[in-house]
C-alpha positions in Angstrom: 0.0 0.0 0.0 2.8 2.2 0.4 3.3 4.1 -2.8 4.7 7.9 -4.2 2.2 10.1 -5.7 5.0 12.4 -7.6 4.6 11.1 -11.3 0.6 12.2 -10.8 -0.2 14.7 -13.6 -2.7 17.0 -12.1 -6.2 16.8 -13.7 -7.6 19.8 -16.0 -10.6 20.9 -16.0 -11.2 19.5 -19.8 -9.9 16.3 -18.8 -13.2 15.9 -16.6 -16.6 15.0 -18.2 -19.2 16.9 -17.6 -21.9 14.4 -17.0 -22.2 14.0 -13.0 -22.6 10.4 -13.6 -19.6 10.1 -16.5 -17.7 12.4 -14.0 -18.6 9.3 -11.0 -17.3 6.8 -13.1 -14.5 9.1 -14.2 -12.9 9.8 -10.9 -12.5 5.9 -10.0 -8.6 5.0 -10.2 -7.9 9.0 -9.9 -6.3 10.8 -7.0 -7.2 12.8 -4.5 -4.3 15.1 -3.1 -3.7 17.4 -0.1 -0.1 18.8 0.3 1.0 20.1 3.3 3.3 21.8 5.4 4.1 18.8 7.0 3.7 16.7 4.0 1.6 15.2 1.2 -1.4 13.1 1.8 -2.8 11.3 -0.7 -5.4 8.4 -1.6 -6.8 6.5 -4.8 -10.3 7.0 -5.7 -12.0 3.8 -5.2 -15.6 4.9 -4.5 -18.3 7.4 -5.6 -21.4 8.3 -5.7 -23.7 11.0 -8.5 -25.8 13.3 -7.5 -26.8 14.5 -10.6 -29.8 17.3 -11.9 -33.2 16.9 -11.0 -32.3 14.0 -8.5 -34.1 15.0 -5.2 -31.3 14.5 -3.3 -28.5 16.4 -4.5 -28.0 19.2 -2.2 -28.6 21.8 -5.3 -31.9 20.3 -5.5 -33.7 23.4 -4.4 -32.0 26.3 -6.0 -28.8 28.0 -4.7 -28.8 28.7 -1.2 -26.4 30.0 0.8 -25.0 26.4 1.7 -24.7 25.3 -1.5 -23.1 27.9 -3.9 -20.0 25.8 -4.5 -22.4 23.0 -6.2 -23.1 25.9 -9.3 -19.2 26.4 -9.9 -17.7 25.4 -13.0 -16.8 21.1 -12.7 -13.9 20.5 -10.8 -14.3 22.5 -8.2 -14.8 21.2 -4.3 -17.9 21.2 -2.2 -17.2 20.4 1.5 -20.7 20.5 3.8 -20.6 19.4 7.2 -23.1 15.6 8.2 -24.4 15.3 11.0 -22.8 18.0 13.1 -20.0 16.1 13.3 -18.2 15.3 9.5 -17.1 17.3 6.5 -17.6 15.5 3.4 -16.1 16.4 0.0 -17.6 16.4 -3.5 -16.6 17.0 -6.7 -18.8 19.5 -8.7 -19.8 18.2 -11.8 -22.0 19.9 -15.1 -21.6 23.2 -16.6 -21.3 26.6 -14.5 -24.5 27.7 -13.0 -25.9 24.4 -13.2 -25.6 22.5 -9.7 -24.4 19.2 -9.4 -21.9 16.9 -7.6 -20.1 13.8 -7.2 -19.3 12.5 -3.8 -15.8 10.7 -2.9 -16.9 8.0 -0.6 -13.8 6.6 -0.2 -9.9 6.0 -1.0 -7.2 3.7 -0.9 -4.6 5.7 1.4 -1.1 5.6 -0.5 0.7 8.9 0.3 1.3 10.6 4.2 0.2 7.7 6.0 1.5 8.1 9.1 0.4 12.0 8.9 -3.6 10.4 8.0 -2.7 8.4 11.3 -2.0 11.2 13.5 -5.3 13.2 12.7 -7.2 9.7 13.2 -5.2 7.9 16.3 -5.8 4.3 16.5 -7.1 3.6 13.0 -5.9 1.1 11.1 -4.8 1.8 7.5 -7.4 0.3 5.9 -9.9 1.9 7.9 -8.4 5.7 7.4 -10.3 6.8 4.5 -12.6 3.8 4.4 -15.8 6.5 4.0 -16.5 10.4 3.6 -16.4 11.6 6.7 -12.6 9.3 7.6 -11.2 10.4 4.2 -12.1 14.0 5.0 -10.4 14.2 8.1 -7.4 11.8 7.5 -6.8 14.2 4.4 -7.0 17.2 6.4 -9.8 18.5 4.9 -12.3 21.0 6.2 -14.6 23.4 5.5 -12.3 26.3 4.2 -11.4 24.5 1.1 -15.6 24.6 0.1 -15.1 26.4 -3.0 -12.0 25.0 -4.3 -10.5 24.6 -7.5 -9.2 20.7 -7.9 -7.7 21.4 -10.9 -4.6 23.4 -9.8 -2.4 21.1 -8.9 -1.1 22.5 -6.0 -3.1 22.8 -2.2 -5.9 20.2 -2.7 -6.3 18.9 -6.0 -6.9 16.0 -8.6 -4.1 13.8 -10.3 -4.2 10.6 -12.5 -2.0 8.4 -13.8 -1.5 7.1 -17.3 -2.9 3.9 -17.1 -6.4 3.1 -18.3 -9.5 3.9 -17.0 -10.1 1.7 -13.6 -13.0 -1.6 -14.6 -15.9 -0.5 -11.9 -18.7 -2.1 -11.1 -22.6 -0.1 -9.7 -24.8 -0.5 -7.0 -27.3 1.4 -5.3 -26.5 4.7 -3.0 -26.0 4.6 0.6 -27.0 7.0 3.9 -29.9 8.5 2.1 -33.1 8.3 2.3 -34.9 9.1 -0.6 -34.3 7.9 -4.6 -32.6 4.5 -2.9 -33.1 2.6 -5.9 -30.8 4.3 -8.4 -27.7 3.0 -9.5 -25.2 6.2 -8.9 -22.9 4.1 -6.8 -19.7 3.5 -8.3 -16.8 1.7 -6.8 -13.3 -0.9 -8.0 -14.7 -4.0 -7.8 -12.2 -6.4 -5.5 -10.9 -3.2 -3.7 -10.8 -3.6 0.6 -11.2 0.4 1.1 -14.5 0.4 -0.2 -17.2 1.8 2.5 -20.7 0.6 3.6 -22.1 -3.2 3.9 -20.2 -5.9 2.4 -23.9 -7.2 0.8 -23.7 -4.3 -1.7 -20.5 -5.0 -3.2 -21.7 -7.9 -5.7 -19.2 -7.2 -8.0 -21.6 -6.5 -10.5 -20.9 -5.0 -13.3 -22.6 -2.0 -15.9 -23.9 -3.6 -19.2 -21.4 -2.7 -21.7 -22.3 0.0 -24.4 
C-alpha cells in the first residue's frame, strides 16, 4: 500500500466529463491530493457516488442557497458540507457553470502521508483511514475552508491521475440517504478492501457494456 504520488499529472478541468454520472465513473482509479506543510497526503479514488440534476437528493436540488453555492461552480471545483454536526464530506462539482451538481468521494485507498492520516485519526488502522466520507475527510485534512476549491490546480488540494487506463468499476445502489434508494449512482473498483458501507452491496456486479 505504500506508494509515491510524484509522477501524478494533475487533472484539468477538460480532462473531466461533464456528465455527474460520467464524472462518477471518471474519478475511480484517480487521486485525491492534499499537500501540506508537513507533508503530502494522498489516496486513490476507489468509490463514488452522482448526484446529478433533478435527483431529489442532491444538495442543489432546491436552488442555490447560501450552503450550496459551490455546487453551481464550474466542474472541478470542491464542495465540502458538514453531516451530521460532526463530518465534513467532499464532492466534486460536476455539469456546466451555474448548473448544480456533484459527485461525492466516498472513499480512498490511502497511499501517500500515511502516518500524517494516522496522527489526525489515532488508533485507525490503514485500511480503515479513509474507508468513508467523513474518515477520508479528516485523515486528508480536509475542512470546511477548502468549500469552493479549485481541484484542478495542482497544488493545495487537487486532482491527479496516472496514465494507465481507466479503472474496470462495477454499480450498486447509494447509501446514507433516504430518498431515490433505488438508483444506480454508486460507483466503486470492484475487489478493492477500502471500499465503504455493507459488504452485501458489493456484488461485483458490473454496468452492461455500451
Amino acid at each position: 500500500m505504500t506508494k509515491t504520488t510524484h509522477s501524478l499529472v494533475p487533472l484539468h478541468r477538460n480532462d473531466l466529463p461533464v456528465d455527474t454520472v460520467d464524472l462518477a465513473r471518471f474519478l475511480l482509479g484517480k487521486y485525491l491530493v492534499h499537500d501540506l506543510p508537513e507533508g503530502r497526503a494522498a489516496g486513490r479514488i476507489v468509490e463514488t457516488e452522482a448526484y446529478p440534476v433533478g435527483d431529489s437528493t442532491n444538495h442543489a436540488y432546491p436552488g442555490r442557497r447560501a450552503y450550496n453555492g459551490s455546487m453551481f461552480l464550474e466542474r472541478g471545483h470542491a464542495y465540502v458540507r458538514l453531516t451530521y454536526g460532526i463530518y465534513n464530506v467532499i464532492n466534486v462539482v460536476s455539469e456546466h457553470a451555474g448548473t448544480g451538481a456533484a459527485v461525492l468521494i466516498r472513499a480512498l485507498e490511502p497511499v501517500e502521508g500515511i502516518e500524517s492520516m494516522q496522527a489526525r485519526r489515532p488508533g485507525t488502522k490503514p485500511r480503515d483511514l479513509t474507508r468513508g466520507p467523513g474518515r477520508l475527510a479528516l485523515a486528508l485534512g480536509i475542512g470546511l475552508g477548502f468549500d469552493g476549491a479549485d481541484l484542478c490546480t495542482g497544488h493545495g488540494l487537487w486532482l491527479g491521475a496516472t496514465d494507465q487506463a481507466q479503472t474496470p468499476f462495477a454499480v450498486t445502489t447509494r447509501i446514507g440517504i433516504a430518498r431515490e434508494t433505488h438508483r444506480l449512482l454508486r460507483f466503486y473498483v470492484p475487489g478493492s478492501s477500502f471500499v465503504s458501507g455493507p459488504r452485501k452491496l458489493l456484488t461485483g456486479e458490473m454496468p452492461p457494456s455500451s
